[in-house]
N, C-alpha and C positions, 0 to 999 in steps of 0.2 A: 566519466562513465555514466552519472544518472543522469546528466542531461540527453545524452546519447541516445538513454534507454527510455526516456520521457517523451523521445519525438517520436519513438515507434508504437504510442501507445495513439488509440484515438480520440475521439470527443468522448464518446459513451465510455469507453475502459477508463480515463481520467475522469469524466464527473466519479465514477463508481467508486475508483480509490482516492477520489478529495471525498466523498460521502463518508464511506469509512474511516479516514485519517479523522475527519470531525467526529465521528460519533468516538470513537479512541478516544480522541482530547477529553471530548465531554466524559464520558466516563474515568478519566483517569483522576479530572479533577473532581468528581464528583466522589471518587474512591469506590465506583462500582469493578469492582475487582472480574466478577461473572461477565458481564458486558463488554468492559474491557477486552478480556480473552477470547470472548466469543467471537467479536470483531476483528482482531489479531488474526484469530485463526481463518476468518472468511478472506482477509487482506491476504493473507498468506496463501492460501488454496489458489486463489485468481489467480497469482504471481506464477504459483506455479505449472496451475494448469498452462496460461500461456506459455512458461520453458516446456512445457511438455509440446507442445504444439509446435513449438522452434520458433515462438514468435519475439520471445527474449532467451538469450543466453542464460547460465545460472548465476551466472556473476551481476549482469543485472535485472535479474527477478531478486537476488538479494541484495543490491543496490537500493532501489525501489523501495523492496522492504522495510527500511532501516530508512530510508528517506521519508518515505508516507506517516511511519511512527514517530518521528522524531519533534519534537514542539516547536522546532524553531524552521522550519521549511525556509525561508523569506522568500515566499512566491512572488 
């Protein structure tokens, strides 16, 4: 499923959510709890605007989700 939904994304939509996955890590380990969230929540919005757009399903905008936040990606 998240690779599926990984090829439907572009160059610019993936720099933007590898941008924000880094900046998450970096605040996580940092224990910026604000930045953290704040980021979340922008990772989260994209996601979903594009299922709004019907450019991903909801299943993988919250694939995506959960893949972009997670620490061990192995890109």
């Amino acid at each position: 499923m998240t690779r599926e939904a990984l090829k439907k994304l572009n160059e610019k939509q993936m720099n933007y959510c590898k941008t924000l996955s880094a900046l998450i890590d970096r605040a996580k380990i940092k224990g910026l709890k604000e930045e953290n969230e704040r980021n979340r929540g922008k990772l989260r919005g994209f996601l979903e605007c594009m299922e709004q757009m019907e450019l991903l399903s909801g299943y993988e905008a919250k694939a995506l989700y959960l893949w972009f936040i997670s620490g061990n990606r192995g890109e």
